[in-house]
Backbone as ProteinMPNN parsed JSONL, in Angstrom:
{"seq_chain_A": "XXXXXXXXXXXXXXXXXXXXXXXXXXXXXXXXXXXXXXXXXXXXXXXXXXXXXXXXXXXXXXXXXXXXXXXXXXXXXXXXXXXXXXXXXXXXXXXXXXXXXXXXXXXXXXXXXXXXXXXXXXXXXXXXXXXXXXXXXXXXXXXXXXXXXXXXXX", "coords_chain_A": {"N_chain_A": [[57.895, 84.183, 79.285], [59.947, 85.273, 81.028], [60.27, 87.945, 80.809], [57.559, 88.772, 81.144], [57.886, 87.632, 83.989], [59.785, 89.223, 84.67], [58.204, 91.927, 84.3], [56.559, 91.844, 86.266], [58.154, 91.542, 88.752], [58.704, 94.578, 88.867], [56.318, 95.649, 88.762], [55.597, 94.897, 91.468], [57.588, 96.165, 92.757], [57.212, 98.706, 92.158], [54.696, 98.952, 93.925], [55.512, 98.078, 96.392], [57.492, 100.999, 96.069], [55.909, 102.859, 96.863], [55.242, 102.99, 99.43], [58.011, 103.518, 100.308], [59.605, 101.948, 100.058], [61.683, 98.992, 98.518], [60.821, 94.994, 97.793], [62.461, 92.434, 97.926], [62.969, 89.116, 97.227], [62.298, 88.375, 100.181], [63.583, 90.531, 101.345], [63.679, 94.25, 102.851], [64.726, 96.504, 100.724], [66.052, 99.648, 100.389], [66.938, 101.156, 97.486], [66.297, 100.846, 93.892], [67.62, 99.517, 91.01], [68.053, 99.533, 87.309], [70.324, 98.316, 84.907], [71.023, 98.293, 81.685], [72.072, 95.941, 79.163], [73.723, 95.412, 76.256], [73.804, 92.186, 76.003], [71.941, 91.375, 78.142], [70.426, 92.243, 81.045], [71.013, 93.839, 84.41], [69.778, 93.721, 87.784], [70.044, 95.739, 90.429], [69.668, 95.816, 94.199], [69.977, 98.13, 96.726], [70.579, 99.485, 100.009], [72.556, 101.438, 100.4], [73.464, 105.074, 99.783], [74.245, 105.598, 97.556], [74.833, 104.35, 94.059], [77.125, 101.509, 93.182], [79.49, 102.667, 90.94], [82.025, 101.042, 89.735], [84.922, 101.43, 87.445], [86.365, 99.365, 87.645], [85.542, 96.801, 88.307], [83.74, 94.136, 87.198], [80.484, 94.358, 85.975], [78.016, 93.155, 87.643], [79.418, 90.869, 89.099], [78.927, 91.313, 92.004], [76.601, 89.406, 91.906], [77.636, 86.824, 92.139], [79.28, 83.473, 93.059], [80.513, 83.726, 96.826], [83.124, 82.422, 96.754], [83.9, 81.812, 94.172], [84.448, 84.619, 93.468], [86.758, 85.25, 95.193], [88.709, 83.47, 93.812], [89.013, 84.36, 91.342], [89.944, 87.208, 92.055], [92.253, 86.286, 93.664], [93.906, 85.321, 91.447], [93.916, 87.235, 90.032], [95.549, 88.388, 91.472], [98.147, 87.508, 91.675], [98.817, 87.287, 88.819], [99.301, 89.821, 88.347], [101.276, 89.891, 90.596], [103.122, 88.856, 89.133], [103.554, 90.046, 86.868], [104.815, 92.093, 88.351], [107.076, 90.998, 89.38], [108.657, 89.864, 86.683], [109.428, 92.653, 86.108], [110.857, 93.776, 87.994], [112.933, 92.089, 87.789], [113.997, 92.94, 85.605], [114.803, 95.482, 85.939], [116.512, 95.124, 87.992], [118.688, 93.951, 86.708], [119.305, 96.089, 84.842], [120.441, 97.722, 87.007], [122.437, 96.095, 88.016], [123.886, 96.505, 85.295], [124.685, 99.412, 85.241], [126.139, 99.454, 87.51], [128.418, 98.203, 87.265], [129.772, 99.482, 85.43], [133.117, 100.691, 84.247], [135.57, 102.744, 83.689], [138.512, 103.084, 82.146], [141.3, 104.805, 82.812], [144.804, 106.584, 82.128], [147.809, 107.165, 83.73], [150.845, 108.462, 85.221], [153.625, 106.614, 86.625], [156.147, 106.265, 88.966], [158.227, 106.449, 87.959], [157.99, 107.517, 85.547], [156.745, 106.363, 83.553], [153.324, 105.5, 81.891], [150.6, 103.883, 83.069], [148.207, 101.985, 82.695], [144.492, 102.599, 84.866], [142.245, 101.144, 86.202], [138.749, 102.521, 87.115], [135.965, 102.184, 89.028], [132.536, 103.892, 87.465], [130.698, 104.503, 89.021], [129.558, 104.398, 91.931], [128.252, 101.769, 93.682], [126.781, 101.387, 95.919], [126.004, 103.775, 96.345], [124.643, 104.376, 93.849], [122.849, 102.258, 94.033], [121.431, 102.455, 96.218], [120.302, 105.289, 95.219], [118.892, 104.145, 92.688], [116.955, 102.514, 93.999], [115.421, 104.412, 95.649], [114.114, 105.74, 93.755], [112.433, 103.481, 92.493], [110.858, 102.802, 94.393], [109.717, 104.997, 94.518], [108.446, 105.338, 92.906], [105.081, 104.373, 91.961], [103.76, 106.455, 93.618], [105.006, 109.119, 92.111], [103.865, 108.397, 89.518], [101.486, 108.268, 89.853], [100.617, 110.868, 89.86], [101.296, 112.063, 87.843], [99.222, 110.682, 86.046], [97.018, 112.067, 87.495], [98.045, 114.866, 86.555], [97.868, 114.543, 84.224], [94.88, 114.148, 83.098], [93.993, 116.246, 84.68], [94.264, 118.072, 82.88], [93.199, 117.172, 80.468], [90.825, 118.341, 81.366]], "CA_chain_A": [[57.897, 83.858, 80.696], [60.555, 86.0, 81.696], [59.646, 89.294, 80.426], [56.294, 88.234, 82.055], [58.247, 87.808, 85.76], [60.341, 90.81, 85.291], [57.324, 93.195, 84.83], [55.903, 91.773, 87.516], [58.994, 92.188, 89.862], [58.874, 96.01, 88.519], [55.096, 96.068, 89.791], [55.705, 94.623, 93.217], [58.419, 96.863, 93.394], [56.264, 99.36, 92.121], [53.571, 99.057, 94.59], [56.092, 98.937, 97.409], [58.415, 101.905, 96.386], [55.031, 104.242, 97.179], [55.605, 102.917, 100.715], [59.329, 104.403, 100.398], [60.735, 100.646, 100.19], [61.596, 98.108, 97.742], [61.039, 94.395, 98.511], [63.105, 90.989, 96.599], [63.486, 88.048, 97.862], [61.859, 88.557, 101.67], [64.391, 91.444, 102.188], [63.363, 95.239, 102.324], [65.925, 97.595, 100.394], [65.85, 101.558, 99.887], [67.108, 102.252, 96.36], [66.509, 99.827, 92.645], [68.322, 100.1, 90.002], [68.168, 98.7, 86.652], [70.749, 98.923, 83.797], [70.167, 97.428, 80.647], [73.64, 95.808, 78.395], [73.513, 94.433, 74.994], [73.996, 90.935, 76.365], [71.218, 91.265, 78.953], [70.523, 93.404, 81.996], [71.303, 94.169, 85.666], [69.018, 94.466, 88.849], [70.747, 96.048, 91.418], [69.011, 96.645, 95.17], [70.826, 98.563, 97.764], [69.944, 100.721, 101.107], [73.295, 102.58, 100.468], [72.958, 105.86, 99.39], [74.679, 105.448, 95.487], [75.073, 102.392, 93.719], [78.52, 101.533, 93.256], [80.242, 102.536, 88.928], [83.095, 101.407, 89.373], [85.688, 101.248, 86.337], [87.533, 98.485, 87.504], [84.484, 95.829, 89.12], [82.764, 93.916, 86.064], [79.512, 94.866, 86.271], [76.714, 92.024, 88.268], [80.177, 89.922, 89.644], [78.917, 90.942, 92.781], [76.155, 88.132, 92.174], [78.737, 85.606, 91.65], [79.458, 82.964, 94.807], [81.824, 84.365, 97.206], [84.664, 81.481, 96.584], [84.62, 82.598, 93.175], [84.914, 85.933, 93.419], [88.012, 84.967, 95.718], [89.652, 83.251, 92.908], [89.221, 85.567, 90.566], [90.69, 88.024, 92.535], [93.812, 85.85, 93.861], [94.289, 84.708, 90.142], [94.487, 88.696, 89.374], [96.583, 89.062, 92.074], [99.126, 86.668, 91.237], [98.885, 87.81, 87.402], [100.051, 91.435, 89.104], [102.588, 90.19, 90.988], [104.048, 88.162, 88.437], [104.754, 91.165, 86.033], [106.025, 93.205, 88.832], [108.517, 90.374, 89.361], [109.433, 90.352, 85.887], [109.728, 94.476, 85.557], [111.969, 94.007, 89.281], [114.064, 91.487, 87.201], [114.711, 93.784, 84.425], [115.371, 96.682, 86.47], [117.517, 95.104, 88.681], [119.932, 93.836, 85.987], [119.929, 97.457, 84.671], [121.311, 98.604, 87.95], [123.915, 95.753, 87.579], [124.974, 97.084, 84.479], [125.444, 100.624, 85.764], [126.768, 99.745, 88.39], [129.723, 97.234, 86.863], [130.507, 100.133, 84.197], [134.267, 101.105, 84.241], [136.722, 103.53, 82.446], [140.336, 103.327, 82.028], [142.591, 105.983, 82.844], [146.634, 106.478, 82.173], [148.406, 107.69, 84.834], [152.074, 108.057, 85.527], [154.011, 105.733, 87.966], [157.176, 107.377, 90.025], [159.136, 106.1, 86.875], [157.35, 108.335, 84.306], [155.765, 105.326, 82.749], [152.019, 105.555, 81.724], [149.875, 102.676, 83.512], [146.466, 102.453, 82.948], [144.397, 102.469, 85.761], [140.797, 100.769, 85.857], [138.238, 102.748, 88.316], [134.422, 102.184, 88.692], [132.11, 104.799, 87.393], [129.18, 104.543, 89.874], [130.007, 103.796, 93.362], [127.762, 100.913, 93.838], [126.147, 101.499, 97.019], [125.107, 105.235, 95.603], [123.461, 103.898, 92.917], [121.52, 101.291, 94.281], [120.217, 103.407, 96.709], [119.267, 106.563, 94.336], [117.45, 103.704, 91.947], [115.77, 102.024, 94.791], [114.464, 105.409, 95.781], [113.475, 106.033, 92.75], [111.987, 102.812, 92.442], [109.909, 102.82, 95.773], [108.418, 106.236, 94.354], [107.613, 105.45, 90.89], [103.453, 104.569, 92.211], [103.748, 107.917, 93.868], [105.136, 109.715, 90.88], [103.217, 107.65, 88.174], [99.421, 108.747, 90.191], [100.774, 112.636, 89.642], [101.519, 112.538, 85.964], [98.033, 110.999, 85.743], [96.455, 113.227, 87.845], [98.074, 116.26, 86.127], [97.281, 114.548, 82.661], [93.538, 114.039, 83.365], [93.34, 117.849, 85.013], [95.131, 119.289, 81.542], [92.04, 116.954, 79.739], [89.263, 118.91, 81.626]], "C_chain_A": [[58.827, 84.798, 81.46], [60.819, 87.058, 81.431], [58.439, 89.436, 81.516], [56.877, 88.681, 83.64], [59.147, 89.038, 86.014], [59.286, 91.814, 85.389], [56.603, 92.787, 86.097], [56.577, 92.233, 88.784], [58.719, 93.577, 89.39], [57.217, 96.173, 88.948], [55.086, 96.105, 90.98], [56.864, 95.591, 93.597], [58.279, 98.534, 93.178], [55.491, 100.494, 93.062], [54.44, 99.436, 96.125], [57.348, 100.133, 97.648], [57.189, 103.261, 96.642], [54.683, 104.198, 98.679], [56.688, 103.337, 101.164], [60.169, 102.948, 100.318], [60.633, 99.578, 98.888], [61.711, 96.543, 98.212], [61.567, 93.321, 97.534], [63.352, 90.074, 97.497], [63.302, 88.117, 99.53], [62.835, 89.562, 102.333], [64.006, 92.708, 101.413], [64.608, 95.847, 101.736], [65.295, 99.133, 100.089], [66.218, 101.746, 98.169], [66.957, 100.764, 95.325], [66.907, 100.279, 91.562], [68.249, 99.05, 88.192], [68.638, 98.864, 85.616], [70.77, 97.937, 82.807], [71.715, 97.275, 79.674], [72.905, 95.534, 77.027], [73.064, 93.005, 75.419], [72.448, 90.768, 77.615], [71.264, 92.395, 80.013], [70.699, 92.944, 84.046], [70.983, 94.46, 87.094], [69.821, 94.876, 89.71], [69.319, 96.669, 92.769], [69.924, 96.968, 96.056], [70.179, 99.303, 99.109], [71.312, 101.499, 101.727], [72.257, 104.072, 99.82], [72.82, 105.875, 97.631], [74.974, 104.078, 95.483], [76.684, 102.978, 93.32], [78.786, 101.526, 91.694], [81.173, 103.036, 88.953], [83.621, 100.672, 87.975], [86.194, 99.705, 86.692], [86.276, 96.99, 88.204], [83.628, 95.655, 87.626], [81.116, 94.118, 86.57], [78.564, 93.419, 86.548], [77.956, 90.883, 89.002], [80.04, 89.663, 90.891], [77.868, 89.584, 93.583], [76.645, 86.644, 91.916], [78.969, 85.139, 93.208], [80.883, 83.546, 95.034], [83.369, 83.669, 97.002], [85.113, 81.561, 95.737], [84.72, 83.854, 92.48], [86.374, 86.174, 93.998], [89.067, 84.358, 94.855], [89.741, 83.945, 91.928], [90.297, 86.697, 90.848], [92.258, 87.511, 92.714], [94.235, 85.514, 92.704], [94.919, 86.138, 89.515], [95.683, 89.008, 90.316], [98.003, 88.097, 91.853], [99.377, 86.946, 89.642], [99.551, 89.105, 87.879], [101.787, 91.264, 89.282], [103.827, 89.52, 90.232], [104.472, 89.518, 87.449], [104.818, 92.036, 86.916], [107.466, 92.035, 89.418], [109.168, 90.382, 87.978], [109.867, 91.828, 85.774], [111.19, 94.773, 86.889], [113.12, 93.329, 88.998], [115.218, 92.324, 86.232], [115.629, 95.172, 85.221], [116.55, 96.196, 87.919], [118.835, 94.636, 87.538], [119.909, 95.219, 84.915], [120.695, 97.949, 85.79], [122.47, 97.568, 87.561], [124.671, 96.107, 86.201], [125.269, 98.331, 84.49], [126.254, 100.552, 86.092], [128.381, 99.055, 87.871], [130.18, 97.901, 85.502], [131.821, 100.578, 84.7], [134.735, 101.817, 83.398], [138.192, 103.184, 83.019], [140.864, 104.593, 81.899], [144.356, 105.907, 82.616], [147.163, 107.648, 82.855], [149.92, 107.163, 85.252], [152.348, 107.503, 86.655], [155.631, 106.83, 88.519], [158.34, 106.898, 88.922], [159.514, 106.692, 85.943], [156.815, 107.254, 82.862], [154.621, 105.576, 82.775], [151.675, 103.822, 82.169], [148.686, 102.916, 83.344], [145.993, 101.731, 84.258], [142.541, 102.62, 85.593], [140.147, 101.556, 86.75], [136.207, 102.372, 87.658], [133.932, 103.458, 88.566], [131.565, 105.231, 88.364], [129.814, 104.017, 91.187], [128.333, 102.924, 93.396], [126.519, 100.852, 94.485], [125.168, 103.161, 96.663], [124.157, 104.766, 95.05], [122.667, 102.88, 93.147], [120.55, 101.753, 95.209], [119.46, 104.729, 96.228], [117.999, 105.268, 93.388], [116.544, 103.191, 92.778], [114.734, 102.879, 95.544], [113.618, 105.758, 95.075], [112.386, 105.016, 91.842], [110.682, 102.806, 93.455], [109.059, 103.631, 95.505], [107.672, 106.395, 93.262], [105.773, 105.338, 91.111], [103.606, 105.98, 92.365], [103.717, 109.094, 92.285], [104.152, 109.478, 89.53], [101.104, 108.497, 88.474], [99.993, 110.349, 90.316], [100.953, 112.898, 88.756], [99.974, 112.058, 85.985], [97.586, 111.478, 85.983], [96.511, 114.729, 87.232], [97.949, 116.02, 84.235], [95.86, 114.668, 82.54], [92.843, 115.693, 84.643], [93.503, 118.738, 83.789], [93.786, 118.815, 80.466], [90.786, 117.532, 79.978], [89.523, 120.233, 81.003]], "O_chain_A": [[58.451, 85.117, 82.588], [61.921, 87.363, 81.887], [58.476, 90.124, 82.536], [56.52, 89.653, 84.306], [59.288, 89.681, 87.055], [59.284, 92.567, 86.363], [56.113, 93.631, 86.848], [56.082, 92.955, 89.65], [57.82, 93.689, 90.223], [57.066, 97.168, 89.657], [54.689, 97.06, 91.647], [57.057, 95.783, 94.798], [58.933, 99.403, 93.754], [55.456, 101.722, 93.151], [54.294, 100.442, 96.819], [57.986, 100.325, 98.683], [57.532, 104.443, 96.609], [54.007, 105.08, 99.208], [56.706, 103.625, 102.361], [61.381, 102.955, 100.538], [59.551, 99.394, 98.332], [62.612, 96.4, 99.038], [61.133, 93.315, 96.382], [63.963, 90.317, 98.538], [64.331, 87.87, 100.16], [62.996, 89.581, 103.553], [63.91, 92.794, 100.189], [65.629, 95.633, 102.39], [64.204, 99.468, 99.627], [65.59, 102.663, 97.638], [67.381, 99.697, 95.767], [66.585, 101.388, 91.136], [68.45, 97.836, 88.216], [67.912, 99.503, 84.854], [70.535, 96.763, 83.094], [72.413, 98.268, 79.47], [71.688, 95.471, 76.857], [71.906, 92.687, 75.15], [72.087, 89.595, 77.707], [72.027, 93.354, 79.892], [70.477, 91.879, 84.621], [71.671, 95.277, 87.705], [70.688, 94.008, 89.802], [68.418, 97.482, 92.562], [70.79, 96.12, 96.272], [69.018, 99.678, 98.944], [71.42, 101.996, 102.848], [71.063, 104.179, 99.54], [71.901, 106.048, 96.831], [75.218, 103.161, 96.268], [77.21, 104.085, 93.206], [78.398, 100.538, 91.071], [81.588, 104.164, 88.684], [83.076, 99.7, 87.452], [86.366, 98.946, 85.739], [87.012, 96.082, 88.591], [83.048, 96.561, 87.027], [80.835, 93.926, 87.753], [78.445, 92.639, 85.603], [77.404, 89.917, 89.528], [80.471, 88.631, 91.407], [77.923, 89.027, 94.679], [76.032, 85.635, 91.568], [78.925, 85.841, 94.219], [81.845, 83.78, 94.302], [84.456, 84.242, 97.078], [86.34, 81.509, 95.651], [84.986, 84.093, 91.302], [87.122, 87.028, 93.524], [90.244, 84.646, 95.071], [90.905, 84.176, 91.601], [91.235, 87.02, 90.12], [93.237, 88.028, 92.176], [95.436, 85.287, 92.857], [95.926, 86.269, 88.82], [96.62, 89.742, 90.002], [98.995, 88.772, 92.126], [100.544, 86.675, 89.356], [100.724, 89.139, 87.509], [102.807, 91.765, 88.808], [105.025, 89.564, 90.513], [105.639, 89.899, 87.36], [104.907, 93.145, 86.389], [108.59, 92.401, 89.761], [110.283, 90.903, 87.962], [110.928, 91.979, 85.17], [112.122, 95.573, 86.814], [114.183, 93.589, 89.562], [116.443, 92.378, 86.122], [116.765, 95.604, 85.025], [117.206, 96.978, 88.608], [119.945, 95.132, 87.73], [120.799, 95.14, 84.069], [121.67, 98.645, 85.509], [123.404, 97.987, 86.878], [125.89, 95.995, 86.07], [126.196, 98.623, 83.735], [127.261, 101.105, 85.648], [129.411, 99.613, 88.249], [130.771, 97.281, 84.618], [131.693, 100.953, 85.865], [134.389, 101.633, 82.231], [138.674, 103.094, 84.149], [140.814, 105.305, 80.896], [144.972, 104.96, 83.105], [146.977, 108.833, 82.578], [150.24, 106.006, 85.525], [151.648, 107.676, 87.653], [155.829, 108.02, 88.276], [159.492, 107.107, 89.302], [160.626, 106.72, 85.417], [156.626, 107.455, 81.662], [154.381, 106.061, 83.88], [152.272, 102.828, 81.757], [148.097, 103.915, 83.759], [146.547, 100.758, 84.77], [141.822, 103.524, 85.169], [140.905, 101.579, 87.72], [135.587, 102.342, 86.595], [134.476, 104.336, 89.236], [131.838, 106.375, 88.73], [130.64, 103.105, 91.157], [127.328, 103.577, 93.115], [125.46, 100.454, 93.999], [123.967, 103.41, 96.775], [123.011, 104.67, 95.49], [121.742, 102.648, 92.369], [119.328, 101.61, 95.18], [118.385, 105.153, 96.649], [116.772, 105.358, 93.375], [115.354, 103.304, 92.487], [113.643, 102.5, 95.969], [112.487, 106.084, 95.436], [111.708, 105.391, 90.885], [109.541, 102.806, 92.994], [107.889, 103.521, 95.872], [106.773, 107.116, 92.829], [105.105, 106.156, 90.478], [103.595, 106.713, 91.377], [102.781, 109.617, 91.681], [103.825, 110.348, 88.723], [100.161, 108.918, 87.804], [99.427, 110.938, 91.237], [100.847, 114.094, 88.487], [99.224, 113.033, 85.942], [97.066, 112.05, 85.025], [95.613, 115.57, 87.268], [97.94, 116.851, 83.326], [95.567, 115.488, 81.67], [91.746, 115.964, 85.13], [93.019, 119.863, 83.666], [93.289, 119.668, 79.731], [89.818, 117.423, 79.226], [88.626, 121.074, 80.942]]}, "name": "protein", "num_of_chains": 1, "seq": "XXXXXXXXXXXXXXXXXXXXXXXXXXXXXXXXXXXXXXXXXXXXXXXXXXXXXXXXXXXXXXXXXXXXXXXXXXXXXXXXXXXXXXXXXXXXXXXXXXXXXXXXXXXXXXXXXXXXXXXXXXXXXXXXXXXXXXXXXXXXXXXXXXXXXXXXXX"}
């Protein structure tokens, strides 16, 4: 039965792509597409120019209802932002332990006694603004190593 109704859609769509149009469901489209998985296969109609392959879009989700395509998405996006809050956790208690590193020095007093004398390594305010620069640019930086890894692979 449904072998049966797909060749038939592939006739009717057939008969009207020698009119220049394809027709499904009482709506004309320009281009059909049909890719074939293990698991089953894929109609796609469009009256863009290209069909859309992308990497990151499971392939037929866009026939999925729109409310849950919306949770999907906010579910990924909340999965995101949860490990960039953990990775902003970690990297902020690395800056606090930069920044709260110290050395001891000995240094004479007007006596000629040796005192040691605690100072911070890192001025504080330096270093939180070089890592937060360096933080802010890491996307930046990160899409130019791939870019110049995936030009060194062609």
């Amino acid at each position: 039965m449904m072998m049966g109704a797909y060749s038939s859609l592939l006739f009717i769509n057939y008969v009207a792509a020698a009119k220049g149009q394809y027709f499904y469901a009482g709506e004309g489209w320009d281009k059909f597409k049909v890719t074939v998985y293990p698991r089953g296969r894929i109609v796609e109609f469009s009256t863009r120019e290209n069909f859309c392959a992308s990497p990151i879009l499971i392939p037929g989700i866009t026939i999925l209802p729109g409310w849950f395509q919306g949770t999907i998405y906010l579910l990924g996006l909340f999965y995101l932002f949860l490990g960039i809050s953990i990775i902003s956790d970690v990297f902020m208690a690395a800056i606090e332990v930069i920044t709260s590193q110290r050395r001891t020095f000995y240094r004479d007093d007007e006596m000629g006694n040796r005192v040691p004398v605690t100072v911070n390594v890192w001025n504080p305010t330096v270093a939180n603004l070089s890592l937060m620069a360096l933080g802010s640019s890491a996307p930046e930086i990160l899409l130019n190593c791939i870019e110049t890894i995936k030009g060194l692979a062609n």
